[in-house]
SERO-4910 file (N, C-alpha, C, O; in steps of 0.05 Angstrom, whole numbers):
BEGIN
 pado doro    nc1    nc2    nc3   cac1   cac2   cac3    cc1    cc2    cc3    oc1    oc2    oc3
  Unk    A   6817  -1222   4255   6837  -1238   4239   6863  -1223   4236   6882  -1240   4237
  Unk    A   6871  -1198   4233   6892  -1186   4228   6899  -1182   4256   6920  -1169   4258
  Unk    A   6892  -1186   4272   6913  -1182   4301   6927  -1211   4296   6951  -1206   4303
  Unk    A   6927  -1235   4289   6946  -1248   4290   6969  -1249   4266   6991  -1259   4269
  Unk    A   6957  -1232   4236   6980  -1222   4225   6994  -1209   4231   7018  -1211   4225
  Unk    A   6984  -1190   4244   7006  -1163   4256   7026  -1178   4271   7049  -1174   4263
  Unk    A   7023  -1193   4290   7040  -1208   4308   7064  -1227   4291   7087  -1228   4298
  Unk    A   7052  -1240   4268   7076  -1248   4254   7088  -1232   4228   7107  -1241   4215
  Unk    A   7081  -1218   4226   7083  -1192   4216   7112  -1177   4227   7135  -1173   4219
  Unk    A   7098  -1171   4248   7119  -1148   4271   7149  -1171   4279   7172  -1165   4282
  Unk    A   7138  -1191   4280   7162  -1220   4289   7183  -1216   4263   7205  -1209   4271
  Unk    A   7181  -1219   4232   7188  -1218   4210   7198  -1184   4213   7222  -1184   4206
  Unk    A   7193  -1166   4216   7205  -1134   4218   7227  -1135   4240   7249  -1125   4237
  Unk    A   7218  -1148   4265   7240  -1142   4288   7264  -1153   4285   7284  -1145   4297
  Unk    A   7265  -1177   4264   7281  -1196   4262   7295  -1187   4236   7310  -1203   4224
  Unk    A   7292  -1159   4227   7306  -1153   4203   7307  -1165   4173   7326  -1164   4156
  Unk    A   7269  -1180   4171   7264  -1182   4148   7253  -1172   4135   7251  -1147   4138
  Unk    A   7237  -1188   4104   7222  -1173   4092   7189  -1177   4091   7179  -1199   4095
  Unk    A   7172  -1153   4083   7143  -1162   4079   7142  -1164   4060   7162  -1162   4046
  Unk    A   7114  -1171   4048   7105  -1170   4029   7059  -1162   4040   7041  -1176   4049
  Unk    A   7061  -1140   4034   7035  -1142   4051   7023  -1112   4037   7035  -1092   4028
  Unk    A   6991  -1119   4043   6977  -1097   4036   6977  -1076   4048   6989  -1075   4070
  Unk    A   6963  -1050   4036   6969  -1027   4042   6942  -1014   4031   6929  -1022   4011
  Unk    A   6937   -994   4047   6907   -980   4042   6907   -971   4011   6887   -964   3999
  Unk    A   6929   -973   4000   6935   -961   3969   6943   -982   3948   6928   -980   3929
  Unk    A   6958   -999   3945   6968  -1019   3931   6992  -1039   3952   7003  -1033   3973
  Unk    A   6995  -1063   3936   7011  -1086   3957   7043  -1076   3965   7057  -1065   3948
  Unk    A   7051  -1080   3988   7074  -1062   3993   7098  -1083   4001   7091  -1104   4012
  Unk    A   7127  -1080   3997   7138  -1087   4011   7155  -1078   4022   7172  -1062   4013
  Unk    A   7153  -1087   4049   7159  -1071   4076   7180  -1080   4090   7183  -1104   4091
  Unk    A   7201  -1062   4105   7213  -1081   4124   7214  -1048   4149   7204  -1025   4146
  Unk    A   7228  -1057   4170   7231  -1035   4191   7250  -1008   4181   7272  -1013   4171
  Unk    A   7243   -992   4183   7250   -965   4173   7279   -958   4178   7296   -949   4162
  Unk    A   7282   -963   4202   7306   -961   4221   7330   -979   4219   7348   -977   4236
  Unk    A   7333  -1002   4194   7347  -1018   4196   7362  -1019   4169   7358  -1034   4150
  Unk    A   7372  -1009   4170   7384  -1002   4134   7400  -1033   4124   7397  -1035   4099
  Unk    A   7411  -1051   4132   7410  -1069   4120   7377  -1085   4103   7373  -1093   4080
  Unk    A   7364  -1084   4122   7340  -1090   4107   7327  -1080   4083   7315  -1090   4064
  Unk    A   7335  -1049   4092   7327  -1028   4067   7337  -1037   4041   7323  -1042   4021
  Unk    A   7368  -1038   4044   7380  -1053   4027   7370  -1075   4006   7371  -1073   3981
  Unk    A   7362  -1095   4021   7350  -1112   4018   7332  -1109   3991   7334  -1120   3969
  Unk    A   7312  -1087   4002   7284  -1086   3987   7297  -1070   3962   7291  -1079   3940
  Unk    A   7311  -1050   3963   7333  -1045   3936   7334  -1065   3915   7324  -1064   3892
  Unk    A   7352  -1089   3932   7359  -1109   3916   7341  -1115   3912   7334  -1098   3896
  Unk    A   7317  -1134   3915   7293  -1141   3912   7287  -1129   3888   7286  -1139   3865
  Unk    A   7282  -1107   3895   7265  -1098   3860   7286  -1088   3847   7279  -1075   3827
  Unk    A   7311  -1089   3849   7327  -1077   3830   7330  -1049   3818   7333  -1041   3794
  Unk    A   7330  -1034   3847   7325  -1012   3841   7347   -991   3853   7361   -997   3872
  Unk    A   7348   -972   3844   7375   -955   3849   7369   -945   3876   7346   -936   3878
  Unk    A   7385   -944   3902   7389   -940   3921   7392   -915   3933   7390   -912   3957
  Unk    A   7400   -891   3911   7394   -871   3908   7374   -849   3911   7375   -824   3911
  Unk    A   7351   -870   3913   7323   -862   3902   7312   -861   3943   7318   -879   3959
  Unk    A   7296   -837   3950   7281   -858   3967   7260   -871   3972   7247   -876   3951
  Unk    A   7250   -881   3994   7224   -899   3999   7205   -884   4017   7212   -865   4031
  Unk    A   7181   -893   4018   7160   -886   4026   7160   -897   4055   7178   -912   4061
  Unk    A   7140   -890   4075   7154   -896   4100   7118   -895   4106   7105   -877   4096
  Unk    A   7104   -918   4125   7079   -917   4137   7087   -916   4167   7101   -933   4179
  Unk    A   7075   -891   4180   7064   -892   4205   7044   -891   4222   7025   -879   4211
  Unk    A   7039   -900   4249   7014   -893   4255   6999   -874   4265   6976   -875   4272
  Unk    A   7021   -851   4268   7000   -825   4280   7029   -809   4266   7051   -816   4257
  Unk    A   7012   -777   4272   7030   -752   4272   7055   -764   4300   7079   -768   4295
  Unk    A   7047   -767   4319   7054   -768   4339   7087   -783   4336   7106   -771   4346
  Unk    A   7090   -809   4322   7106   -826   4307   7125   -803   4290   7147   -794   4294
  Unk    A   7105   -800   4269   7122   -785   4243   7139   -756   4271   7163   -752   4271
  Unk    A   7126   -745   4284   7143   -722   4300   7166   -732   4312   7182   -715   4318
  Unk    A   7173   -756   4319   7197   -771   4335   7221   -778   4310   7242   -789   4316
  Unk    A   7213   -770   4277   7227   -782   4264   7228   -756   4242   7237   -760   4220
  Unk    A   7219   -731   4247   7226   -709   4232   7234   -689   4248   7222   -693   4270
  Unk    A   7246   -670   4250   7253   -648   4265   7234   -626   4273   7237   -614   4294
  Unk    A   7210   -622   4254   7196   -608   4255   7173   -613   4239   7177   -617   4215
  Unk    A   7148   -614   4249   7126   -613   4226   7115   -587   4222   7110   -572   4241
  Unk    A   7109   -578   4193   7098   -561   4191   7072   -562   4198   7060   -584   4197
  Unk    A   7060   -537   4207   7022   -524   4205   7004   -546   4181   6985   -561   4188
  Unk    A   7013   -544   4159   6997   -546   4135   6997   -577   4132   6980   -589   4120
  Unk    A   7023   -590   4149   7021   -616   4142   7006   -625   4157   6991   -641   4146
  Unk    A   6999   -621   4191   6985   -626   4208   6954   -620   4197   6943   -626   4218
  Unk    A   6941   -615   4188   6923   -593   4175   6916   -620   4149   6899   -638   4152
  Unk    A   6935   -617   4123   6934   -637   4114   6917   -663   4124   6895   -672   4118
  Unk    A   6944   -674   4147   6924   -703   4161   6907   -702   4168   6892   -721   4167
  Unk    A   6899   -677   4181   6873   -677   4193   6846   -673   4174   6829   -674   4192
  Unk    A   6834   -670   4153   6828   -661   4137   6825   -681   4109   6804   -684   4097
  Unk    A   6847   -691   4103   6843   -716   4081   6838   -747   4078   6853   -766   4086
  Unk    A   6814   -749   4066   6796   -764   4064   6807   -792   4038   6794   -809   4025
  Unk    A   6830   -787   4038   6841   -801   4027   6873   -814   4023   6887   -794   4024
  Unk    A   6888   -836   4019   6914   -840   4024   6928   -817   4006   6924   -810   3983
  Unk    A   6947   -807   4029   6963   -786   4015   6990   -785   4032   6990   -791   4056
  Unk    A   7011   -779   4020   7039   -787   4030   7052   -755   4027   7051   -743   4005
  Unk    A   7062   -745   4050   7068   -721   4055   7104   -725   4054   7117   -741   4068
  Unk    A   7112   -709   4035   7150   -705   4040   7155   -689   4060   7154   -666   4052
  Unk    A   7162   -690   4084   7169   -676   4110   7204   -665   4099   7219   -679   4085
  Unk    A   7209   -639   4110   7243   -630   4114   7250   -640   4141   7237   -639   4162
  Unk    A   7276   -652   4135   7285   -646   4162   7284   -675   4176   7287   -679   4200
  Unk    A   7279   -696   4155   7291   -733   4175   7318   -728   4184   7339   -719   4176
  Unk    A   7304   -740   4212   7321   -753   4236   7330   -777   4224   7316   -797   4223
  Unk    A   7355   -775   4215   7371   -796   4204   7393   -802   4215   7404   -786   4230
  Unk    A   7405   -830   4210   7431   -849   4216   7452   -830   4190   7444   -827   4167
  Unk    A   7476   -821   4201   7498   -824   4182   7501   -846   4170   7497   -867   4181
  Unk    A   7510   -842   4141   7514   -865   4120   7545   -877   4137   7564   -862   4142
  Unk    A   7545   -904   4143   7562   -922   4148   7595   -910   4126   7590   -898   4105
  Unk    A   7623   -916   4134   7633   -908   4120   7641   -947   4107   7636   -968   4120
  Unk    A   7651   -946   4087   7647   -967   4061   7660   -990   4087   7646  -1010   4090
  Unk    A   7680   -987   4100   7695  -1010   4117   7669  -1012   4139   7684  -1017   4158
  Unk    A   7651  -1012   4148   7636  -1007   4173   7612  -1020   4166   7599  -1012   4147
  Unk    A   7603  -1040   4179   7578  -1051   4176   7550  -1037   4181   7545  -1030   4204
  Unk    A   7532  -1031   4161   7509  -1022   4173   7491  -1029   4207   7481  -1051   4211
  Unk    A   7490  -1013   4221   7474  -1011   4250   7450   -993   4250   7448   -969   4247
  Unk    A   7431  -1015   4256   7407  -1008   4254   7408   -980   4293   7420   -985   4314
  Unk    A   7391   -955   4287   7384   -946   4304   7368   -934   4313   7369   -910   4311
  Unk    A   7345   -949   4328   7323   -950   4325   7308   -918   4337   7284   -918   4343
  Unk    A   7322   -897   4337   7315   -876   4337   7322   -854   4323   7321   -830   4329
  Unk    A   7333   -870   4297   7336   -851   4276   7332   -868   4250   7339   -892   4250
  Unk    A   7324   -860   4234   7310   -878   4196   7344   -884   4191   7365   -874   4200
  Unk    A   7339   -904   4175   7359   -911   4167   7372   -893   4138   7352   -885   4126
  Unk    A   7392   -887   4128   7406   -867   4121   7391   -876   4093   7379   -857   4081
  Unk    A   7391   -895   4084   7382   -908   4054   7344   -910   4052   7330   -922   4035
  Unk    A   7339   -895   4073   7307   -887   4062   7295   -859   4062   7271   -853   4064
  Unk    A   7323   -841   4058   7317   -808   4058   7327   -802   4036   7343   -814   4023
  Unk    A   7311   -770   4026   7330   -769   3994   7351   -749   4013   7351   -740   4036
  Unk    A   7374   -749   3985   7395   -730   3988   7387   -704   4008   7400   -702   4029
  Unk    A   7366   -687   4004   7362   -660   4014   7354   -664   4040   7347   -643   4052
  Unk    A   7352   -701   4059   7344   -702   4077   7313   -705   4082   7301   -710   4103
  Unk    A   7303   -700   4053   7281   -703   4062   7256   -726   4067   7270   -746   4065
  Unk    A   7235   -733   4072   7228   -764   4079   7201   -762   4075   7191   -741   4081
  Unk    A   7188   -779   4067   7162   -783   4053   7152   -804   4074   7166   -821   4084
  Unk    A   7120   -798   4081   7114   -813   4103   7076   -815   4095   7059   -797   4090
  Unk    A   7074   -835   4097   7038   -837   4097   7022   -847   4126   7029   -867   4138
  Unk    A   7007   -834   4132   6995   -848   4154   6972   -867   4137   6956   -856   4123
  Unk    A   6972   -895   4139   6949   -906   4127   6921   -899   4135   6912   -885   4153
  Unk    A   6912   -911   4119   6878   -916   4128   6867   -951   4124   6851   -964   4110
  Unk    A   6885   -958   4145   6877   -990   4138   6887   -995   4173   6909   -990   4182
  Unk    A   6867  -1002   4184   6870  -1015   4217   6896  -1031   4223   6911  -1030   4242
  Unk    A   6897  -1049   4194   6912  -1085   4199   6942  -1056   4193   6959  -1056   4211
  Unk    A   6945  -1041   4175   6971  -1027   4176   6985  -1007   4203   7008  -1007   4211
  Unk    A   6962   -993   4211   6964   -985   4236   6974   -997   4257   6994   -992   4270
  Unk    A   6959  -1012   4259   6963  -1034   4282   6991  -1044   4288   7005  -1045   4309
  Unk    A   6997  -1055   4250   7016  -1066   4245   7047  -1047   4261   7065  -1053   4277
  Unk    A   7040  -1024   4248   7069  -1003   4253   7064   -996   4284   7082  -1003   4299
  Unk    A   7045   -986   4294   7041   -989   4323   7045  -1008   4338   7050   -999   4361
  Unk    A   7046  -1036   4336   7052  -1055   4354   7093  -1055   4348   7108  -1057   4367
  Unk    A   7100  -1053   4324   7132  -1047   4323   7141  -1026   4332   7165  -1027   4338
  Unk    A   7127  -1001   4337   7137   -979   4348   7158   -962   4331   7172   -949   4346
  Unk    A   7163   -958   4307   7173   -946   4290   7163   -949   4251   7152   -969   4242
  Unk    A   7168   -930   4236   7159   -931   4218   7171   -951   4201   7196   -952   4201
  Unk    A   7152   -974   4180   7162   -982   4157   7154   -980   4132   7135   -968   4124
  Unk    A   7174   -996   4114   7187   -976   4092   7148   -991   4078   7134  -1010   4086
  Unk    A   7143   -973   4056   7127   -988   4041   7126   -981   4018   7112   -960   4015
  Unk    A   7138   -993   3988   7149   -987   3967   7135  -1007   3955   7134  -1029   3966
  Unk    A   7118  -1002   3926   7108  -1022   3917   7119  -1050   3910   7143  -1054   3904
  Unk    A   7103  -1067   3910   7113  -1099   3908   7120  -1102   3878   7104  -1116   3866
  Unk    A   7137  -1093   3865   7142  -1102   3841   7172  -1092   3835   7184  -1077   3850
  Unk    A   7182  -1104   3811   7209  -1098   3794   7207  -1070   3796   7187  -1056   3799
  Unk    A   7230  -1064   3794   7235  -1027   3787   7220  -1025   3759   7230  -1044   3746
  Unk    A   7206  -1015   3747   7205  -1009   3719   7183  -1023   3699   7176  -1022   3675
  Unk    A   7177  -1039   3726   7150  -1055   3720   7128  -1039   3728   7128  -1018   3741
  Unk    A   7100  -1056   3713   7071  -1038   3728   7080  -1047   3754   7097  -1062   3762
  Unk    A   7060  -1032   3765   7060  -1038   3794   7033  -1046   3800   7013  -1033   3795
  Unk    A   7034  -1075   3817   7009  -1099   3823   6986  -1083   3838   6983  -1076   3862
  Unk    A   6969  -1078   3815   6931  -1065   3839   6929  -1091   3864   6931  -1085   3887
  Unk    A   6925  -1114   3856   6923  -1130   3880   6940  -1153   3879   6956  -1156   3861
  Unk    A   6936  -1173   3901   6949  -1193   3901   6970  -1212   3876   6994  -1215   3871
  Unk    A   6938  -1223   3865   6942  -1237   3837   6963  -1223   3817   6974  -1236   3799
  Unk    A   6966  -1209   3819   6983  -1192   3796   7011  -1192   3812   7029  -1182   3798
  Unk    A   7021  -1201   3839   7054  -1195   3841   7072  -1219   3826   7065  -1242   3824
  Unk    A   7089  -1210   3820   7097  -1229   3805   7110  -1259   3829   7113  -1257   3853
  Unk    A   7114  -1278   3816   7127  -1302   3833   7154  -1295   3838   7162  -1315   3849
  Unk    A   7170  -1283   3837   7194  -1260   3827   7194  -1255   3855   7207  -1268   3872
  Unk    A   7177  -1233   3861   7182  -1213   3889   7168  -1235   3912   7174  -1232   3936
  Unk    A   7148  -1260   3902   7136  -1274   3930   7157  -1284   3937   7158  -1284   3962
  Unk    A   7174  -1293   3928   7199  -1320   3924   7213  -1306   3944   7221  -1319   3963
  Unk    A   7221  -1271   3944   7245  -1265   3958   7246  -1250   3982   7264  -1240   3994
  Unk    A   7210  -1251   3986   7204  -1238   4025   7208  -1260   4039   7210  -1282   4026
  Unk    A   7209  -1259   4065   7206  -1271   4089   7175  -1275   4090   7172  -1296   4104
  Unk    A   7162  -1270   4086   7134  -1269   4096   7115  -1257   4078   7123  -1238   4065
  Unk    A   7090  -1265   4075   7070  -1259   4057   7048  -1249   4075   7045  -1267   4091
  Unk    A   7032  -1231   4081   7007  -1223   4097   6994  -1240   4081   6998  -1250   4059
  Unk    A   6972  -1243   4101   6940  -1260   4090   6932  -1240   4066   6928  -1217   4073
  Unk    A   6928  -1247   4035   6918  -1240   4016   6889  -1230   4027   6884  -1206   4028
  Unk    A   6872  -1247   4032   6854  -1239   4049   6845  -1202   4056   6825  -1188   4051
  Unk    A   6872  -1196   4068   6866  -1173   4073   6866  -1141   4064   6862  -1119   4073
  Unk    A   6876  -1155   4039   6871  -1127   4016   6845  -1112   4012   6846  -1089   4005
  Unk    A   6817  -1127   4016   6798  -1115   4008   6803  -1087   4029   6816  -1087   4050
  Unk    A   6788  -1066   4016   6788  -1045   4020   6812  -1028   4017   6814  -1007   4030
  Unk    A   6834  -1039   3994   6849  -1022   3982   6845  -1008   3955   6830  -1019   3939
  Unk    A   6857   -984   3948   6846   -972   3930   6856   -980   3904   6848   -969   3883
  Unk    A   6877  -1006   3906   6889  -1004   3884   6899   -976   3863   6903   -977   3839
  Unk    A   6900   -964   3874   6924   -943   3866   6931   -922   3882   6916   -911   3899
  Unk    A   6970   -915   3874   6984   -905   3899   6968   -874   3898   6953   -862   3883
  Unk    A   6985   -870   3930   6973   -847   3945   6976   -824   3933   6995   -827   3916
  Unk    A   6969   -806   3932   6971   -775   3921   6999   -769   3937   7005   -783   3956
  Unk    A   7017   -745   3926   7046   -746   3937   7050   -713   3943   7061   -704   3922
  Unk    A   7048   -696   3958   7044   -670   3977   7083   -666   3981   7096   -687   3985
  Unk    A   7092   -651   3981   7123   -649   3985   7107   -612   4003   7095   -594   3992
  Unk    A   7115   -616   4037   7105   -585   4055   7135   -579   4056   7153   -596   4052
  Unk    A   7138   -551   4062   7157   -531   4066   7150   -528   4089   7126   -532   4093
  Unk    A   7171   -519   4117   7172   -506   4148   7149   -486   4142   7132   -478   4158
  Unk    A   7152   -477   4111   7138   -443   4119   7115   -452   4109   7100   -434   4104
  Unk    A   7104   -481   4104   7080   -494   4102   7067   -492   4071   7047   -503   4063
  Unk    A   7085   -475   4057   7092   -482   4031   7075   -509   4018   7072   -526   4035
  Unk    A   7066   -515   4000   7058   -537   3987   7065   -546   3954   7064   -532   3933
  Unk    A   7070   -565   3957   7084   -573   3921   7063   -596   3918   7060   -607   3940
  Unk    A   7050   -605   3901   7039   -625   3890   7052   -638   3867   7051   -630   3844
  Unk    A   7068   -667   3878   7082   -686   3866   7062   -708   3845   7064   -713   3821
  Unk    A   7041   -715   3865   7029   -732   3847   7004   -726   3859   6998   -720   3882
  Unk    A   6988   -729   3836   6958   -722   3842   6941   -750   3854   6917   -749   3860
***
C-alpha cells in the first residue's frame, strides 16, 4: 500500500509542496530539503521563527554523506548500533548561500537549502525506521525536512486524530492515516557529534 503513497508523495515534494505525513516518531510535515522556498513555507505554516532549524529524514548514511562535509566515527557507529529513532546534529552542512533580500530563492538540489541549517552550519538528520519513509526520501533522492505537524508552541500531535484542522487545511497533501501504526508517538532522542566524535546529548 505505501508504494503508491510514496509516488504521490514524491509528485507533491518535486513540485515544491507540502506534506503532511507520518514518521517512525510522531506526524511530520515535510517538504524537499533542498528547496528553501518550501522551507519557508512550513515556517509560515506553524508560525514559527525561521531562525530556528529543522530536522531533515534520510535514507542511508550514504545520503546524509552527500549533504555534510564529513561524518564523524561515532556518528557512523551511532547508526549502526541504535535500536531506536534518534536524530544526529552533524558539523559541517553542505549548504545554499542565503539569497540576498532583492534575489528570489533557488532551490539546489545539491546543497540543503540555507533556511534548514542552524547559524554554526550545523544540521540535524534522522535516518527513519519506517519502510513507507525510506522509500519515500529514496525514491526523491534527497533529504526532507520533517518538523512536527503542529503550531509552534503547541503540544505536538502523538497521532493522526490530534493534528489540528489548522495545519490539514494548509499542506498540499495528506499521507494515508493508515500508515502511522508502528510509530512511537514520541520525538526522537537528539545526539549533537563533534569531527573529534565528541558526543552532547540534546534530548534523551
Amino acid at each position: 500500500m505505501y508504494t503508491e503513497e510514496c509516488k504521490r508523495a514524491v509528485e507533491v515534494l518535486r513540485s515544491g509542496g507540502v506534506l503532511l505525513y507520518p514518521t517512525d516518531t510522531v506526524w511530520g510535515l515535510g517538504c524537499d530539503a533542498t528547496d528553501p522556498e518550501a522551507v519557508a513555507r512550513i515556517f509560515r505554516i506553524k508560525n514559527r521563527s525561521d531562525s530556528k532549524s529543522l530536522v531533515l529524514l534520510a535514507s542511508d548514511l550514504d545520503m546524509v554523506a552527500r549533504y555534510v562535509k564529513e561524518i564523524p566515527e561515532m556518528a557512523v557507529q551511532l547508526v549502526e548500533v541504535n535500536d531506536r529513532p534518534m536524530t544526529i546534529i552533524y558539523p559541517g552542512a553542505i549548504a545554499a548561500d542565503a539569497p540576498a533580500e532583492s534575489e528570489k530563492p533557488v532551490a539546489d538540489r545539491y546543497r540543503l537549502a540555507h533556511n534548514v541549517v542552524a547559524e554554526d552550519c550545523s544540521v540535524g538528520i534522522r535516518i527513519p525506521k519506517m519502510d513507507f519513509c525510506i522509500e519515500m526520501v529514496r525514491r526523491l533522492g534527497r533529504p526532507i525536512v520533517s518538523t512536527s505537524a503542529n503550531i509552534s508552541g503547541e503540544p505536538t500531535p502523538k497521532n493522526f486524530s490530534e493534528i489540528s484542522q489548522q495545519i490539514r487545511d494548509a499542506v498540499d497533501y495528506t499521507v494515508d492515516p493508515a500508515l502511522e501504526k508502528g510509530a512511537t508517538g514520541q520525538s526522537s532522542s537528539i545526539i549533537m557529534v563533534g569531527l573529534d566524535s565528541s558526543i552532547k546529548i540534546i534530548r534523551k
